[in-house]
PyMOL CGO cylinders between C-alpha atoms (Angstrom):
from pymol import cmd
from pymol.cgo import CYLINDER

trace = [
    CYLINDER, -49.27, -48.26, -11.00, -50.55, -45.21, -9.46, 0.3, 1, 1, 1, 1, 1, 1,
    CYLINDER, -50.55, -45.21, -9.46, -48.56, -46.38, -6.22, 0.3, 1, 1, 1, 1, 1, 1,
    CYLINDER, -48.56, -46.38, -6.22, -45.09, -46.91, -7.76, 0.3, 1, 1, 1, 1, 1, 1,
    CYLINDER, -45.09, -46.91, -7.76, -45.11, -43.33, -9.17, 0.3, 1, 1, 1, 1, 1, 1,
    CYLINDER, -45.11, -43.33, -9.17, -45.67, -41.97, -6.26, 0.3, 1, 1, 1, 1, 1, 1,
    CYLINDER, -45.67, -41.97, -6.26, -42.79, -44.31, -3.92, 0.3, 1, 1, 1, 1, 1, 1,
    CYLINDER, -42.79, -44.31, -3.92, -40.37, -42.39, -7.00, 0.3, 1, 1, 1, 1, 1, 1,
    CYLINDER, -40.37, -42.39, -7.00, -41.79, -39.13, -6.86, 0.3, 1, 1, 1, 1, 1, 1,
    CYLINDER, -41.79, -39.13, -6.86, -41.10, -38.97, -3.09, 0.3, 1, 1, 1, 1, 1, 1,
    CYLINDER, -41.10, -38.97, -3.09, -37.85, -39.47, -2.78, 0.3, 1, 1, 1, 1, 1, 1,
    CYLINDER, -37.85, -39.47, -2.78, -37.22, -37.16, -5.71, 0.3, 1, 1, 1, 1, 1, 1,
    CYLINDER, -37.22, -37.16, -5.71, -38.95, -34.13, -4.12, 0.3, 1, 1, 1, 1, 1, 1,
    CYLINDER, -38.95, -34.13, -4.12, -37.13, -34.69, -1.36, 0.3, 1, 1, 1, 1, 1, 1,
    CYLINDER, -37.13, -34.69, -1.36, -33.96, -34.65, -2.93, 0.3, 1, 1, 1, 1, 1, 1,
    CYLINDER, -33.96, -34.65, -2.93, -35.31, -31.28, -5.01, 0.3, 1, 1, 1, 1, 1, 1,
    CYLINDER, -35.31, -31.28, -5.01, -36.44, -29.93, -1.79, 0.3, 1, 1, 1, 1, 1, 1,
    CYLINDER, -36.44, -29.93, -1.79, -33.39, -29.90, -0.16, 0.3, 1, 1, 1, 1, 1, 1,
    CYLINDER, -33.39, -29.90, -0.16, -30.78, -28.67, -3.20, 0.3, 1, 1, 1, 1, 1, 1,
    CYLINDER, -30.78, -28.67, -3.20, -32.77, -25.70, -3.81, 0.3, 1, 1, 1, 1, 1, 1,
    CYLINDER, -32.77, -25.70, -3.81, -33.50, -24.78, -0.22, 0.3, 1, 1, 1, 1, 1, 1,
    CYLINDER, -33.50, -24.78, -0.22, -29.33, -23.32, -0.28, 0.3, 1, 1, 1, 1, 1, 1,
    CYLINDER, -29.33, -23.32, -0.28, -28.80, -19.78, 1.72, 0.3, 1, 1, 1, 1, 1, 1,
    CYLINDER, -28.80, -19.78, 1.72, -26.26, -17.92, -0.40, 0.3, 1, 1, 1, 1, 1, 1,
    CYLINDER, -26.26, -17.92, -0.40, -22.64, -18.02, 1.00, 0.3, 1, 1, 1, 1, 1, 1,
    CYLINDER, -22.64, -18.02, 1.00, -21.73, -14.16, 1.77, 0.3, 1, 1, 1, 1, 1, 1,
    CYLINDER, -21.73, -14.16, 1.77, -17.40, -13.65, 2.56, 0.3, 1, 1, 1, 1, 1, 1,
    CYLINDER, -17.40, -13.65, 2.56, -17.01, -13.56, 6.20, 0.3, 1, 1, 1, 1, 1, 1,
    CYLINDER, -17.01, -13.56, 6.20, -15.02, -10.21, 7.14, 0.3, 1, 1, 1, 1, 1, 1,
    CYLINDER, -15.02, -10.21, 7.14, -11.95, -10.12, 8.15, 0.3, 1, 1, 1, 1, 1, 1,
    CYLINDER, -11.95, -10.12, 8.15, -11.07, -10.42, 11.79, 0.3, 1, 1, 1, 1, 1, 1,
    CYLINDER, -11.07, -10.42, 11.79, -8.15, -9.40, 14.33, 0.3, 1, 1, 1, 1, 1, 1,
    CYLINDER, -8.15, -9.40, 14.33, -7.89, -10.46, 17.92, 0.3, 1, 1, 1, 1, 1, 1,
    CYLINDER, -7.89, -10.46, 17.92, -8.04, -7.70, 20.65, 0.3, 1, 1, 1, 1, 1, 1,
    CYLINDER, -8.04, -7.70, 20.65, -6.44, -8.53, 23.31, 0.3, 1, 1, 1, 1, 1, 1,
    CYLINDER, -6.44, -8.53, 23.31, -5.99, -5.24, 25.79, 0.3, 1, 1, 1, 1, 1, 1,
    CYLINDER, -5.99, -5.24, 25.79, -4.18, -5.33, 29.01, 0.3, 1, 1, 1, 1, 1, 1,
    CYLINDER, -4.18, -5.33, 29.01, -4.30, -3.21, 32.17, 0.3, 1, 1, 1, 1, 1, 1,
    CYLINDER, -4.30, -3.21, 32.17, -1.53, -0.59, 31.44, 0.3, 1, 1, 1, 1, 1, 1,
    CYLINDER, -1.53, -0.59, 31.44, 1.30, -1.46, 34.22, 0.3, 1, 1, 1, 1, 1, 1,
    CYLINDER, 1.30, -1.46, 34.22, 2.28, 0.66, 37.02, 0.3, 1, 1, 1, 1, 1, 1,
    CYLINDER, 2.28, 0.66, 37.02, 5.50, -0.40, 38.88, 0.3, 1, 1, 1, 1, 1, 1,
    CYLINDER, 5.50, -0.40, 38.88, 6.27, -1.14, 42.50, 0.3, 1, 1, 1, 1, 1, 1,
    CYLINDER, 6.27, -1.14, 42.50, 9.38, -1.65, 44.07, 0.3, 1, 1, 1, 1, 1, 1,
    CYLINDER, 9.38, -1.65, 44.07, 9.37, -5.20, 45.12, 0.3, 1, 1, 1, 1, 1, 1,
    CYLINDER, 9.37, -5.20, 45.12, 12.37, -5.75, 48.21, 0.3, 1, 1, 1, 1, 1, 1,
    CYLINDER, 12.37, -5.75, 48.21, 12.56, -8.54, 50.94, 0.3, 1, 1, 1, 1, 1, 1,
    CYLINDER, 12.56, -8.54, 50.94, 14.76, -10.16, 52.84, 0.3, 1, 1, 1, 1, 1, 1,
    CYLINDER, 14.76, -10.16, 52.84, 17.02, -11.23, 49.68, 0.3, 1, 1, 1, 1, 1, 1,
    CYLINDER, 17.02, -11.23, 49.68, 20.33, -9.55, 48.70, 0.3, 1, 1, 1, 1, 1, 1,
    CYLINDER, 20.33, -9.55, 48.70, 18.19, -7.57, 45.89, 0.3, 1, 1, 1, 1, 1, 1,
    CYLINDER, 18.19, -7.57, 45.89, 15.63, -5.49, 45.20, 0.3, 1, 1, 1, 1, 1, 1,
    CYLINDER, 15.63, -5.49, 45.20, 13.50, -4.62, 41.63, 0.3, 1, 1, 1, 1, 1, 1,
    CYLINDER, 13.50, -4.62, 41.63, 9.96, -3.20, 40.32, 0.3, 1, 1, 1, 1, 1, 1,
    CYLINDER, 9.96, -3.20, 40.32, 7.01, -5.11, 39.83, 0.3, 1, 1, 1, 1, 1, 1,
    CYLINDER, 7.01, -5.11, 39.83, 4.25, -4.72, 37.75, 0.3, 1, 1, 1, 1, 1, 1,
    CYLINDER, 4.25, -4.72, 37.75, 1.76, -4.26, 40.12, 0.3, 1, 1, 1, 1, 1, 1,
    CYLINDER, 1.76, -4.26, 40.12, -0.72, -6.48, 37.95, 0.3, 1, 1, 1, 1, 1, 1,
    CYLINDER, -0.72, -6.48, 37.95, 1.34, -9.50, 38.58, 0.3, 1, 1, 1, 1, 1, 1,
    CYLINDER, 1.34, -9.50, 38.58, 1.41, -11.99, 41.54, 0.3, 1, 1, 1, 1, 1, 1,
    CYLINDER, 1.41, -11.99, 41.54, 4.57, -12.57, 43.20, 0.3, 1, 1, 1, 1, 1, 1,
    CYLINDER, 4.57, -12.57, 43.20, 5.43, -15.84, 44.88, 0.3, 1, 1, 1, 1, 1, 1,
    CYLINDER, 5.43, -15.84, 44.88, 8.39, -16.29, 47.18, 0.3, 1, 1, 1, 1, 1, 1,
    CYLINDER, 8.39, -16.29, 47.18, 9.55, -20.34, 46.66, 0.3, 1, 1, 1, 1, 1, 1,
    CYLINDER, 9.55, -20.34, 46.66, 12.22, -20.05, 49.09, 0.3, 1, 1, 1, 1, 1, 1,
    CYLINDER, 12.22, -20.05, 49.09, 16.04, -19.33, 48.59, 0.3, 1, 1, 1, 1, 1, 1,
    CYLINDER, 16.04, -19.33, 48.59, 15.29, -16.10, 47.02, 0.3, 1, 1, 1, 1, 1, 1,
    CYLINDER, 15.29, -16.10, 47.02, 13.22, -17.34, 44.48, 0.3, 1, 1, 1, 1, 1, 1,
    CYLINDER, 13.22, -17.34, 44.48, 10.52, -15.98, 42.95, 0.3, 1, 1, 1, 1, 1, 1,
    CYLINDER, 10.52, -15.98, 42.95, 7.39, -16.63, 40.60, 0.3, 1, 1, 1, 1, 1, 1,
    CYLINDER, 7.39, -16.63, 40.60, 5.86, -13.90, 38.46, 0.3, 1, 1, 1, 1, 1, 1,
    CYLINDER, 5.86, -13.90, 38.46, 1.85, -14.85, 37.63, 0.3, 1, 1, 1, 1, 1, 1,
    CYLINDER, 1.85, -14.85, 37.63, 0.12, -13.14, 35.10, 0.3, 1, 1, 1, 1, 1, 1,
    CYLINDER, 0.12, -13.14, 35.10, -3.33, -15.07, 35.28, 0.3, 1, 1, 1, 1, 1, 1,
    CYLINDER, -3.33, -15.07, 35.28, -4.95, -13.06, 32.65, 0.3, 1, 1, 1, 1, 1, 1,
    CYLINDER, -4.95, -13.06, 32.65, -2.43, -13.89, 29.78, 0.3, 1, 1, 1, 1, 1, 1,
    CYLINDER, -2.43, -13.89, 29.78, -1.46, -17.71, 31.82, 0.3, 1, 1, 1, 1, 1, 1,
    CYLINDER, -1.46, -17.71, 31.82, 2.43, -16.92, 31.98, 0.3, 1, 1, 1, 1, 1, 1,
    CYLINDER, 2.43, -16.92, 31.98, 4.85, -17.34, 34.42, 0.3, 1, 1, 1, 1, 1, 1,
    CYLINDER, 4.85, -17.34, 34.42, 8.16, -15.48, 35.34, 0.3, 1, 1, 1, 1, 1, 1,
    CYLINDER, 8.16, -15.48, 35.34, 10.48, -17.67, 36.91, 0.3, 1, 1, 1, 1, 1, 1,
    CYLINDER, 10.48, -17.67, 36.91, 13.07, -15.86, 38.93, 0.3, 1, 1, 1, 1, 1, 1,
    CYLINDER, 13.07, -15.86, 38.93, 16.21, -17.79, 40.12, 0.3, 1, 1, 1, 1, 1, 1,
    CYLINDER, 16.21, -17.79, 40.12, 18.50, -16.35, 42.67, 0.3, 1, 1, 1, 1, 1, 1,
    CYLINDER, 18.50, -16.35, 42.67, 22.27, -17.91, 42.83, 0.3, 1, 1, 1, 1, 1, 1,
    CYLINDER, 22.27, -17.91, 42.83, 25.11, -16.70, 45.31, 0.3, 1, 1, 1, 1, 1, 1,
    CYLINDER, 25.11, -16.70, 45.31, 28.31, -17.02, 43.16, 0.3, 1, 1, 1, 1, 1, 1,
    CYLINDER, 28.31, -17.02, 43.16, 31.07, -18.42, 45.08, 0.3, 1, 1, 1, 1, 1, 1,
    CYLINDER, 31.07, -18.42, 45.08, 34.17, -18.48, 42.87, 0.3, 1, 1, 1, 1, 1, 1,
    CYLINDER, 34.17, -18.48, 42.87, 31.52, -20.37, 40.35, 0.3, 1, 1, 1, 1, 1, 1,
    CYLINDER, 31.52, -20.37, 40.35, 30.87, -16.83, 37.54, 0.3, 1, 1, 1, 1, 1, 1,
    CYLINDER, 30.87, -16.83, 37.54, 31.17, -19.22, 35.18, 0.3, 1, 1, 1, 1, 1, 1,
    CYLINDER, 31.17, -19.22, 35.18, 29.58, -21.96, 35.51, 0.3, 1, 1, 1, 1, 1, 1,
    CYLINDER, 29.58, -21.96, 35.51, 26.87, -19.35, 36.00, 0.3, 1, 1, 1, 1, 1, 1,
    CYLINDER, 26.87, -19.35, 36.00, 26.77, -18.24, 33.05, 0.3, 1, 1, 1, 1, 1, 1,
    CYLINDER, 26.77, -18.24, 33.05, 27.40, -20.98, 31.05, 0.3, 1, 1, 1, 1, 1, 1,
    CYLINDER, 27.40, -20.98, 31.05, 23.99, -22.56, 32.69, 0.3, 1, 1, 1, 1, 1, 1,
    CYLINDER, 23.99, -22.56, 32.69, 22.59, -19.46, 31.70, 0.3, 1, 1, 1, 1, 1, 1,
    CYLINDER, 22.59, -19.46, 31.70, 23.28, -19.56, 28.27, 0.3, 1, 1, 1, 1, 1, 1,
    CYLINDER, 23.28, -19.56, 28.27, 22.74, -23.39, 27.77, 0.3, 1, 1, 1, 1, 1, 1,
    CYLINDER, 22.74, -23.39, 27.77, 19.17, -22.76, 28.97, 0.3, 1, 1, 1, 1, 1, 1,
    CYLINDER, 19.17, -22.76, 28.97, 18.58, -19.92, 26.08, 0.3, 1, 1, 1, 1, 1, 1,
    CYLINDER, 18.58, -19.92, 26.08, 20.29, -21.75, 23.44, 0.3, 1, 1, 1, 1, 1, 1,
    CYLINDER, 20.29, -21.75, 23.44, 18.41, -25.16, 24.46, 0.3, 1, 1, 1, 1, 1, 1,
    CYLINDER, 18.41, -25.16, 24.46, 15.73, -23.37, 22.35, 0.3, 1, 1, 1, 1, 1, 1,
    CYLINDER, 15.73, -23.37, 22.35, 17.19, -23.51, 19.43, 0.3, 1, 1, 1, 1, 1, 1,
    CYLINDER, 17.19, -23.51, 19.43, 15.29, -25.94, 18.02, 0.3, 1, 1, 1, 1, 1, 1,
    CYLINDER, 15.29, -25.94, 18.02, 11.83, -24.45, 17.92, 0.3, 1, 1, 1, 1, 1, 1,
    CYLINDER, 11.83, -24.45, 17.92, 13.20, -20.71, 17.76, 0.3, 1, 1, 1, 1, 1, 1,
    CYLINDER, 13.20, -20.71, 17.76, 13.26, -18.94, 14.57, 0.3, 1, 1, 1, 1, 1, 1,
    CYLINDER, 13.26, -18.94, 14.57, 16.13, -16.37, 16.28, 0.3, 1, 1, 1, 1, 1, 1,
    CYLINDER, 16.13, -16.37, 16.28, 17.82, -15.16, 19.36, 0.3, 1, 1, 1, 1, 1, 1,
    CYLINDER, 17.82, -15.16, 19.36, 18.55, -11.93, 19.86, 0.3, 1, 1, 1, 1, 1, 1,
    CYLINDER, 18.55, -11.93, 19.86, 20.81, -10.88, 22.40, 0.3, 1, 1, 1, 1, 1, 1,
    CYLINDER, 20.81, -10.88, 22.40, 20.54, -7.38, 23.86, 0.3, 1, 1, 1, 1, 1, 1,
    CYLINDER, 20.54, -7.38, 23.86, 23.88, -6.72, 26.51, 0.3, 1, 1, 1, 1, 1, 1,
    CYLINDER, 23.88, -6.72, 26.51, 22.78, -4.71, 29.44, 0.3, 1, 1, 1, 1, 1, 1,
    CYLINDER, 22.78, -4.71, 29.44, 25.41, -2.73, 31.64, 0.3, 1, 1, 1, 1, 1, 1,
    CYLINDER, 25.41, -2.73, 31.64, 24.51, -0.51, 34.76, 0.3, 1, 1, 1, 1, 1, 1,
    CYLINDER, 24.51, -0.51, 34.76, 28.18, 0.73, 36.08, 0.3, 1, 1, 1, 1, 1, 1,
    CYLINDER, 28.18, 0.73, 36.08, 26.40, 2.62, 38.86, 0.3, 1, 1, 1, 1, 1, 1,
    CYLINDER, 26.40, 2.62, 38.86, 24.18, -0.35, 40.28, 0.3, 1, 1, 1, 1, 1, 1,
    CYLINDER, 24.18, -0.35, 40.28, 27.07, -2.59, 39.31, 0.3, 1, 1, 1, 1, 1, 1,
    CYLINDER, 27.07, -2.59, 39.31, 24.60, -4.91, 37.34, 0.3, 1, 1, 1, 1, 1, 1,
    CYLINDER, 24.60, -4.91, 37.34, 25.49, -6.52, 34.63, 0.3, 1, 1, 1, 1, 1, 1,
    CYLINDER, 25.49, -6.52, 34.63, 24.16, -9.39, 31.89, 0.3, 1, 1, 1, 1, 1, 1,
    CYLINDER, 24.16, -9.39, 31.89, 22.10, -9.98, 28.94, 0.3, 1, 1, 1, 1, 1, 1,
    CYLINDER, 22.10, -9.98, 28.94, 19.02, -10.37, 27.51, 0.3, 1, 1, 1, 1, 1, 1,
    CYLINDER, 19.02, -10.37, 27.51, 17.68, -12.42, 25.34, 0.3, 1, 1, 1, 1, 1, 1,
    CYLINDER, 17.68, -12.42, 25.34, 14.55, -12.42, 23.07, 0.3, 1, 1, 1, 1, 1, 1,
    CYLINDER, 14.55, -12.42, 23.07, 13.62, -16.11, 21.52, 0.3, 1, 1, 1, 1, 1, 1,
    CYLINDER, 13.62, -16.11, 21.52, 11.27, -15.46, 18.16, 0.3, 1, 1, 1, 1, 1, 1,
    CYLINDER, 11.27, -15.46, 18.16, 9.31, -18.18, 16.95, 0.3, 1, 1, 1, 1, 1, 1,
    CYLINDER, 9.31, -18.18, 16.95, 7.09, -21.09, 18.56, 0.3, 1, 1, 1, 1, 1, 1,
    CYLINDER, 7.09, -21.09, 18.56, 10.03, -21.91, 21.11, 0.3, 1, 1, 1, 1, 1, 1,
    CYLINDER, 10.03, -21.91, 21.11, 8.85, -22.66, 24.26, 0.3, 1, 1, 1, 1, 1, 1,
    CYLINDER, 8.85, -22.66, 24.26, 9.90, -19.23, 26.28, 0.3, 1, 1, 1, 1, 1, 1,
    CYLINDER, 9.90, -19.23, 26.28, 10.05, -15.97, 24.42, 0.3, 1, 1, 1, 1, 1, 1,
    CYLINDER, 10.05, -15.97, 24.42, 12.73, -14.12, 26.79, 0.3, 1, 1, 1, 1, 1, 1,
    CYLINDER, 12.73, -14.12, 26.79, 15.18, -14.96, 29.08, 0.3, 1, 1, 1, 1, 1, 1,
    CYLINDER, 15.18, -14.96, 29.08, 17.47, -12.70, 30.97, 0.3, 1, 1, 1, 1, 1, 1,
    CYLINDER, 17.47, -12.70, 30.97, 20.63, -12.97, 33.73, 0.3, 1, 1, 1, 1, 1, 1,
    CYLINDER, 20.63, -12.97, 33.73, 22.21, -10.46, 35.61, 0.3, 1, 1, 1, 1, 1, 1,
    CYLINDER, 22.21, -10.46, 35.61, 25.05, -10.32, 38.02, 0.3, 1, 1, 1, 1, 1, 1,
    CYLINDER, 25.05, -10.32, 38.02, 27.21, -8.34, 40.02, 0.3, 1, 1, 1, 1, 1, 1,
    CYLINDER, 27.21, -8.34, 40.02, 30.34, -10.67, 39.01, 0.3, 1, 1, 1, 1, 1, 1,
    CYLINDER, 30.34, -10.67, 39.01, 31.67, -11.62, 42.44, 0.3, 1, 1, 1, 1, 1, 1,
    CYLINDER, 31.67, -11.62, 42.44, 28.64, -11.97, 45.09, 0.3, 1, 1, 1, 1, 1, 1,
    CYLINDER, 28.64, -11.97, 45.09, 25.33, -12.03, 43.17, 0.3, 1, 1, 1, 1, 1, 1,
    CYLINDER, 25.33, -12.03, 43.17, 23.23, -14.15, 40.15, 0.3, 1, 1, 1, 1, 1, 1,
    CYLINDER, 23.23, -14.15, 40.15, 19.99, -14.17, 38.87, 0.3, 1, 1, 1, 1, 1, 1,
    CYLINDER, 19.99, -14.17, 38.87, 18.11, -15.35, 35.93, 0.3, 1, 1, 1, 1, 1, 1,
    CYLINDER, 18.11, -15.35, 35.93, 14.77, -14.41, 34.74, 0.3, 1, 1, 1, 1, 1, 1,
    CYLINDER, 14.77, -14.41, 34.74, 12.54, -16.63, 32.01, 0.3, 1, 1, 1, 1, 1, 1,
    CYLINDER, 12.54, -16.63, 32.01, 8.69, -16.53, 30.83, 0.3, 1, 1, 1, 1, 1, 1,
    CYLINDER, 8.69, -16.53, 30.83, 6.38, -19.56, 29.89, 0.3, 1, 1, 1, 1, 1, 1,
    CYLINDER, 6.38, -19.56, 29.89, 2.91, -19.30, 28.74, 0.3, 1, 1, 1, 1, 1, 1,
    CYLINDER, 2.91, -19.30, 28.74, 0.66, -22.05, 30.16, 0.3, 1, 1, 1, 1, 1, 1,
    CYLINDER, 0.66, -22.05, 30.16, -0.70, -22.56, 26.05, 0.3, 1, 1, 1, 1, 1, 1,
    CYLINDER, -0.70, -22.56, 26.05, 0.47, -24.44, 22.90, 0.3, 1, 1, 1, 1, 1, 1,
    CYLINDER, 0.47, -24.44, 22.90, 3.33, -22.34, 21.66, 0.3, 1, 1, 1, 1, 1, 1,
    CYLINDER, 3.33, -22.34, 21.66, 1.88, -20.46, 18.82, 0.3, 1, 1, 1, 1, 1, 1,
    CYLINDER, 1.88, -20.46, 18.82, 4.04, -17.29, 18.43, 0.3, 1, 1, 1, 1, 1, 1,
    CYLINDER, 4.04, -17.29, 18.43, 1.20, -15.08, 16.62, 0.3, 1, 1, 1, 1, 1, 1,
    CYLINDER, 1.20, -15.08, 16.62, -1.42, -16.19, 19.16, 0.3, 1, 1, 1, 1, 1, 1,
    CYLINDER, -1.42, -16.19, 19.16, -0.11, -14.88, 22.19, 0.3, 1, 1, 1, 1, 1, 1,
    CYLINDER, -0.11, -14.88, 22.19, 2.10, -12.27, 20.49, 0.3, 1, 1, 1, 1, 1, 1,
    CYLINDER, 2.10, -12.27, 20.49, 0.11, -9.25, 22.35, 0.3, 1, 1, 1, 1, 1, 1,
    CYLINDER, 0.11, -9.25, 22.35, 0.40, -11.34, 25.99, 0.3, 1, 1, 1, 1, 1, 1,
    CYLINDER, 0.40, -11.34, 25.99, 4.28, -11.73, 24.75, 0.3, 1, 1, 1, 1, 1, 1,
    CYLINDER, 4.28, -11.73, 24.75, 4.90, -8.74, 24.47, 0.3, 1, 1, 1, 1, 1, 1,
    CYLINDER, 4.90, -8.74, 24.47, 3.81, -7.25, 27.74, 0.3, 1, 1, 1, 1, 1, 1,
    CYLINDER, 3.81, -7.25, 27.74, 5.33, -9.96, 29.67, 0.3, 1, 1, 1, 1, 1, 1,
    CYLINDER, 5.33, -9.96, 29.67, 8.69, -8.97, 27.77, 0.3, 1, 1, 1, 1, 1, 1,
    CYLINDER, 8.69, -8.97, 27.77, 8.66, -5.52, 28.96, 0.3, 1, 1, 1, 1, 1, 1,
    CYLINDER, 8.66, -5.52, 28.96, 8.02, -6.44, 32.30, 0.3, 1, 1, 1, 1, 1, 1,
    CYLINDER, 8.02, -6.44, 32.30, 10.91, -8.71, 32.52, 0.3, 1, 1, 1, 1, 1, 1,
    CYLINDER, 10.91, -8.71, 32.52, 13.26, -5.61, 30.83, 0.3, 1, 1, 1, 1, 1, 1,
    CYLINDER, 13.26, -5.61, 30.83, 12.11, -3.51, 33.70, 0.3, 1, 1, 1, 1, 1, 1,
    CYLINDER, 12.11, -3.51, 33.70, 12.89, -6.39, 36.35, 0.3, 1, 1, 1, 1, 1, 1,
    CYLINDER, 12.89, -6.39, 36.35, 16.13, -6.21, 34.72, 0.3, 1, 1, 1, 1, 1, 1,
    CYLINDER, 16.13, -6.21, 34.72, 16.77, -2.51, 34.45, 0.3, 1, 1, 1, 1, 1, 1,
    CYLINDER, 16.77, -2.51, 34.45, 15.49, -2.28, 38.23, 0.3, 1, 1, 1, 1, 1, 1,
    CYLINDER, 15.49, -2.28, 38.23, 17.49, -4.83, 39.62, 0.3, 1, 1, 1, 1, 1, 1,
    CYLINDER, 17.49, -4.83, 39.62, 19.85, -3.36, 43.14, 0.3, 1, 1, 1, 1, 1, 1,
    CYLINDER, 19.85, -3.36, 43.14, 22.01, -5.35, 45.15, 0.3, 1, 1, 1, 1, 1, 1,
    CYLINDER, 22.01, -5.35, 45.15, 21.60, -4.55, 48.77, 0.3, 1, 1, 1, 1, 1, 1,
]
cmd.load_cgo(trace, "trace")
């Protein structure tokens, strides 16, 4: 008898053991990603193409050929894609390829916002474009001279797009791309 009471009691302190052995649960505190970035300092980037334009000086250029270009930013894993098109009689058609690309985003992008950009000295002209939401580029640009000279500019993160997540990384990227834009000469 003695040995039945004691293959119940067992198990039970067991059981008792480990239901009263609880750590109290204490409200984790709120957190917020810090993400900091090397402040930019701009270089004038020129070669042997009909243009020339500042650089973050943080970034890695790479010349594909054809006077195009890629924009790293290995820190923040996104890419500037630059794209380089003579226009032969073809403004157009340009632009229209332009603007199917930024509107092909419509279905993941909560908005589009485009921002006009006109430099009557330079002779550059074209738009911008900012893409909210989880769409798979954030900003897009084109600019062109209207008779010799087209180029468009877009970003992709190398990540899942999750707009809050690499908001900060966004953001930076952005601004370079407005001051490719506003630096953009023909030669």
């Amino acid at each position: 008898m003695f040995k039945k009471s004691i293959s119940f009691l067992f198990p039970g302190l067991i059981l008792v053991s480990m239901l009263s052995c609880k750590n109290d649960t204490l409200p984790k505190p709120a957190g917020h990603l810090r993400l900091e970035y090397p402040r930019p300092e701009y270089v004038n980037f020129e070669n042997s193409c009909p243009f020339l334009f500042d650089i973050n000086d943080n970034a890695i250029i790479s010349d594909k050929g054809n006077c195009n270009f890629t924009i790293t930013y290995p820190q923040m894993k996104a890419t500037i894609y630059l794209t380089y098109k003579p226009v032969k009689n073809d403004i157009n058609a340009h632009l229209r390829d332009a603007q199917k690309l930024t509107y092909g985003h419509t279905v993941k992008a909560d908005d589009i916002t485009e921002q006009p950009f006109i430099n009557k000295d330079n002779k550059v002209y074209g738009m911008f474009y900012k893409v909210g939401g989880n769409a798979a580029t954030n900003a897009l640009f084109y600019a062109t001279d209207s008779t010799r000279h087209f180029i468009t500019g877009s970003v992709y993160f190398y990540a899942k797009p999750n707009f809050d997540s690499i908001m900060p990384a966004s953001n930076y990227v952005k601004n370079d791309m407005q001051v490719i834009m506003e630096t953009l000469r023909w030669k």
